[in-house]
N, C-alpha and C positions, 0 to 999 in steps of 0.2 A: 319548511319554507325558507331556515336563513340558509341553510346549507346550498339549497336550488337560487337564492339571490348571489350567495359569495361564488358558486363554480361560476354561474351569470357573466358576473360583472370582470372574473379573473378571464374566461374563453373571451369572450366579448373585446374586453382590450389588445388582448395580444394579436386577436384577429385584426381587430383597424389596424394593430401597429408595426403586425409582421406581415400581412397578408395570407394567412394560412385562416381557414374555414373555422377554425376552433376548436376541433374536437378531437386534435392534438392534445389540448388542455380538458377537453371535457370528460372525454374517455377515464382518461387515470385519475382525476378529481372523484368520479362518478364513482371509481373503482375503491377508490378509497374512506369517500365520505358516506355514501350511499349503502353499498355493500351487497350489491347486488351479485347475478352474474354477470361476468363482463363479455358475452354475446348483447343479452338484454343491453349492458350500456353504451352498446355500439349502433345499436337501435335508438337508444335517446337520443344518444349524440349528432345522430344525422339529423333527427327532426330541428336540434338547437340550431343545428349549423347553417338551417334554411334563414330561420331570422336571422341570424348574426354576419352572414356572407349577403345578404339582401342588403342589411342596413350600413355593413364594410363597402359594398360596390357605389350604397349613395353618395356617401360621405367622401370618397375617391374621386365620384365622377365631378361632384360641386365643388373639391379643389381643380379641376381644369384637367381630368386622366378623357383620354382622347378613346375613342372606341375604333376596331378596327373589324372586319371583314374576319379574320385570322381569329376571334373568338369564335364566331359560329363552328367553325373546324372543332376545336376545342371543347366546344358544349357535347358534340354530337358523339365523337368520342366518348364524351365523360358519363352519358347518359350510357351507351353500350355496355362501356366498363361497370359504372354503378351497378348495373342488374346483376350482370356475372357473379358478379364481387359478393354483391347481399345474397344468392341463390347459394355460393359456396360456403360458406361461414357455416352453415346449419353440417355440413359437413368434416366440418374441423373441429379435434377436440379444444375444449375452452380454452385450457392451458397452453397447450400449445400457438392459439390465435394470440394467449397474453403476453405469450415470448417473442412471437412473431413482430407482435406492436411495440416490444420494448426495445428490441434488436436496429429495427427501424428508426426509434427516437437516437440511436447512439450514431445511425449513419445520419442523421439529420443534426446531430450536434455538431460532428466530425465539419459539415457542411458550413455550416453555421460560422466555426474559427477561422473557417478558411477560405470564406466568402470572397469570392473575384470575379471581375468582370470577364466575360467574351465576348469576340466577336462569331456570332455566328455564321458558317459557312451557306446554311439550306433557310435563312428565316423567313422566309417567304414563301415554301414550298407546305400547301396544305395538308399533306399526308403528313408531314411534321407535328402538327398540334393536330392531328385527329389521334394520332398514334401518342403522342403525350396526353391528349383528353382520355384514353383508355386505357394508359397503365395506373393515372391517378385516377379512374374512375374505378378499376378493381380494389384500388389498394382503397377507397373511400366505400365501397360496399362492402369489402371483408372486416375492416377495421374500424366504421364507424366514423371516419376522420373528413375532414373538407376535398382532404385532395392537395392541398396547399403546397405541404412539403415535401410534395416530389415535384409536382408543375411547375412551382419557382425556379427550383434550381437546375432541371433541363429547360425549363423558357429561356433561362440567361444562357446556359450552356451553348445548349445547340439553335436556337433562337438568335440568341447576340443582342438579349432583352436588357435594358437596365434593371437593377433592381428593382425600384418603384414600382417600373412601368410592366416586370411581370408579376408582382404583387397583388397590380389593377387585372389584367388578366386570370389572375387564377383565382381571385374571388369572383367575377362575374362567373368564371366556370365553373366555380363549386353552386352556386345555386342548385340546377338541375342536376347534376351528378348527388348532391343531396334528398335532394326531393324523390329521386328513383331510389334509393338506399332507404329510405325512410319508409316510403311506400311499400316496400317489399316486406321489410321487417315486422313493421307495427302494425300491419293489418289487423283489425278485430282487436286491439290491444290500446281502448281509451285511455286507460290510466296510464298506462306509457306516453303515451301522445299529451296527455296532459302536464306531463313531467317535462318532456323536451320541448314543450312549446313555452310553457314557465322559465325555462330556464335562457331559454332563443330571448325570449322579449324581457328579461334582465338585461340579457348578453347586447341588445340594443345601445342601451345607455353606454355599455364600457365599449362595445366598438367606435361609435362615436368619436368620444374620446379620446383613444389609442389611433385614428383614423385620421383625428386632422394632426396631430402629436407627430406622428409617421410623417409630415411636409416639414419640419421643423429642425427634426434633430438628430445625429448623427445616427445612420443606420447599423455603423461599424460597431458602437457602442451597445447597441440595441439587439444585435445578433451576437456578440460575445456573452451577455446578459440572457438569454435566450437558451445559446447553448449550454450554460452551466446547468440552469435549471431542468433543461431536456434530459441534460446525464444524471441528474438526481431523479429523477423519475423514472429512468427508463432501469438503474441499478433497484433500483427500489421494487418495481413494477416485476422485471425480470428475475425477481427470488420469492416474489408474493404469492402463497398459496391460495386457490381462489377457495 
């Protein structure tokens, strides 16, 4: 139980604070502290991610984050993806999916030091964030993840998003992209469900948290911090035998 309150409260924060779903941090916590396989904890992880991207989206919205037409795109994407995603994984060897997910943590460090704004040329054109709802919604049902750290950094991209403000965005869109990855996985699988909802409703408290934290103080700070730790995981992650 303390092990499911510390992953909690560590996904939980980083989600308010970076806008990513959590299970960026819950995945490789889970892989580590748990010891399970990491198929199974990519199953948990989505269930955690549903509380912790719910209670991230409130906490955004009650700082003054504006809602837009351009999530719905977004979701519906993300829902497509999600299934794909969770339906593939059962065909991937384990290892392979662990390398997959560590390889990713280092392009999402890379991302991280070198954070910059754009302007985007198409941010208004819908097939835009439906087509970003569905590359994070695969990469969120094969890997277990919110979705986060791909949707941020093509929202700003090719969007022309502030940070923040696709933050707000790709947590309201990990909700259902979670819920369908969840759903898929842990069918018939209580005790799983009971694990990743344990750990979602810690992860409460630390998004909160990390959520209004995020209005406060340097993001620049907060993404160099981020990415150090992303590369110690994804090194560590990428040589672990499972």
């Amino acid at each position: 139980m303390i092990r499911l309150f510390v992953i909690g409260i560590i996904g939980g924060f980083l989600s308010g604070l970076l806008g990513v779903g959590g299970g960026v941090i819950f995945v490789p916590l889970l892989t580590y502290f748990i010891n399970k396989d990491f198929k199974i904890n990519t199953g948990v992880s989505s269930m955690a991610v549903i509380f912790v991207a719910i209670a991230s989206s409130g906490t955004y919205i009650f700082n003054g984050f504006s809602l837009s037409v351009n999530i719905l795109y977004l979701i519906i994407g993300g829902i497509a993806g999600g299934f794909i995603g969770s339906k593939v994984t059962e065909l991937i060897n384990t290892l392979l999916l662990q390398r997959i997910f560590s390889i990713l943590l280092f392009l999402v460090a890379i991302r991280m030091f070198y954070n910059t704004n754009f302007v985007g040329a198409v941010n208004e054109n819908p097939f835009l964030y439906l087509l970003i709802g569905f590359v994070a919604g695969i990469l969120s049902g094969l890997l277990g993840i919110g979705g986060g750290i791909v949707r941020i950094p093509l929202l700003i991209i090719f969007g022309g998003l502030e940070n923040i403000v696709a933050q707000g965005f790709s947590l309201i869109g990990t909700i259902p992209t979670a819920i369908t990855a969840a759903a898929v996985k842990l069918k018939n699988k209580p005790e799983l469900i009971r694990q990743g909802s344990l750990i979602g409703l810690f992860g409460i408290v630390g998004s909160v948290i990390g959520g209004n934290i995020a209005f406060t103080i340097s993001q620049y700070i907060l993404n160099l911090t981020f990415a150090v730790f992303l590369l110690f995981v994804g090194i560590n992650l990428f040589f672990k035998r499972t």
